[in-house]
C-alpha positions as CSV (number, residue, x, y, z in Angstrom):
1,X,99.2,90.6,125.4
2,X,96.7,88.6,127.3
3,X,96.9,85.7,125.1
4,X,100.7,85.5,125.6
5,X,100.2,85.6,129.0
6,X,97.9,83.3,129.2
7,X,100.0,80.9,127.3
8,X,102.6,81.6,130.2
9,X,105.2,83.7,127.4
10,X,107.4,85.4,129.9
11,X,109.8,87.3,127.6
12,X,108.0,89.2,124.6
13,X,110.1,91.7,122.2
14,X,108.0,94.1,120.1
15,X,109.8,95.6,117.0
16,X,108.6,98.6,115.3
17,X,111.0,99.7,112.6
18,X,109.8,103.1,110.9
19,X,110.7,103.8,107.6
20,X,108.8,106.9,105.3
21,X,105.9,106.2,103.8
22,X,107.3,106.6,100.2
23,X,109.7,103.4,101.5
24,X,106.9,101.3,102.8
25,X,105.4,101.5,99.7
26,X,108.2,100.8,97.4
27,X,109.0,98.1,99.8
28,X,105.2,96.8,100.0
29,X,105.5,96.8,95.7
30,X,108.9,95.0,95.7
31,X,107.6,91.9,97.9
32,X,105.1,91.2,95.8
33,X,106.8,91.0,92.3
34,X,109.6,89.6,93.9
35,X,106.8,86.9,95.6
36,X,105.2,86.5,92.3
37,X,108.5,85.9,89.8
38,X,109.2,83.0,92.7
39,X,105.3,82.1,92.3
40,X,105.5,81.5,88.5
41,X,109.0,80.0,88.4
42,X,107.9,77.3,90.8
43,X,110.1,78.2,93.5
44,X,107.4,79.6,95.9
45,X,104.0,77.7,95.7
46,X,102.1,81.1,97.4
47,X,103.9,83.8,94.9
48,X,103.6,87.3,96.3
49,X,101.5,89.1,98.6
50,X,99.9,92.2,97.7
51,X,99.4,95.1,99.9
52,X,97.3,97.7,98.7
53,X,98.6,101.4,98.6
54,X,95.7,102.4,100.1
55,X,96.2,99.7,103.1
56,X,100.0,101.1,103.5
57,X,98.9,104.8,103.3
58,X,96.5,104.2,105.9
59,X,98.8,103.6,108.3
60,X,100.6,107.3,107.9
61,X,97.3,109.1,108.3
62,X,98.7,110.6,111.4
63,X,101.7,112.4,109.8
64,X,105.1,110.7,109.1
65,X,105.2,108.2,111.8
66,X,103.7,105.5,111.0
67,X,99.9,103.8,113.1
68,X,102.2,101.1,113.8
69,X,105.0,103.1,116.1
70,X,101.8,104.0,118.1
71,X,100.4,100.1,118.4
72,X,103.8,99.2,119.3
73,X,104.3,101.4,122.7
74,X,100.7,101.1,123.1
75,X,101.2,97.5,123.8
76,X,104.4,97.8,125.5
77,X,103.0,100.3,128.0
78,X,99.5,98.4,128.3
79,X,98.3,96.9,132.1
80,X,98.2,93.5,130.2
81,X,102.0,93.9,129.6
82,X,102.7,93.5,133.0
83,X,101.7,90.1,133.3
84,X,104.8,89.4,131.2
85,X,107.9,88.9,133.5
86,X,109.8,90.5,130.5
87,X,108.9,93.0,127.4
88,X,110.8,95.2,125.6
89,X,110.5,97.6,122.5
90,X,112.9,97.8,120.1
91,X,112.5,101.2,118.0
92,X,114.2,101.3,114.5
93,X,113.8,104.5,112.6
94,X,115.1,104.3,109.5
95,X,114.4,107.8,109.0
96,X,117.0,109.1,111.0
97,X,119.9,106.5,110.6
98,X,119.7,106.2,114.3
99,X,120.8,103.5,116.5
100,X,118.0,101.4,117.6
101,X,115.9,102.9,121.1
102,X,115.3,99.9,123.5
103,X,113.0,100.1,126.5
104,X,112.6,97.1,129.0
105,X,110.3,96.6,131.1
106,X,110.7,93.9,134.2
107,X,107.8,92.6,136.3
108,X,105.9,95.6,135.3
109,X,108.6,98.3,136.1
110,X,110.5,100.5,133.2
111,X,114.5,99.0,134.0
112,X,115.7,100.4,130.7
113,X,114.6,103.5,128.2
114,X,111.7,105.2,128.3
């Protein structure tokens, strides 16, 4: 958040969309075949990414919300944040089917969510 602010960003959105880990790591799989069929047909020069299992089950260590859900708020509810004129968190949880949560914060103070 610093580094945005120093670089005079005055509107951030942070997006944290939780899914379980058994779908991150499906998900995590799929990219990277997918990435490497385009890689060896010539239609994408980088192929696929892969993501270690280990690297995506590291980041449910905590139980079934993911280390990322945590970073997210973290940074939206840091001092540094309030440098931004404008930040807001948009929370998808795939889990639940829910509608997205949204919490805004303006010059520092929560105007919307929690």
């Amino acid at each position: 958040m610093a580094q945005l602010s120093a670089r005079d960003y005055t509107d951030v959105r942070i997006v944290d969309v939780e899914v379980p880990a058994s779908i991150a790591h499906e998900q995590a799989v799929r990219r990277w075949w997918e990435g490497r069929i385009r890689g060896i047909s010539g239609q994408d020069r980088m192929g696929g990414r892969f993501t270690p299992p280990a690297a995506v089950a590291r980041l449910y260590e905590q139980g079934s919300v993911s280390r990322c859900a945590a970073h997210a708020r973290a940074a939206f509810e840091s001092t540094l944040a309030a440098a931004i004129t404008q930040v807001t968190l948009i929370h998808v949880d795939r889990r639940l089917g829910a509608e997205p949560l949204v919490s805004r914060r303006v010059d520092g103070k929560l105007v919307e969510g929690r």
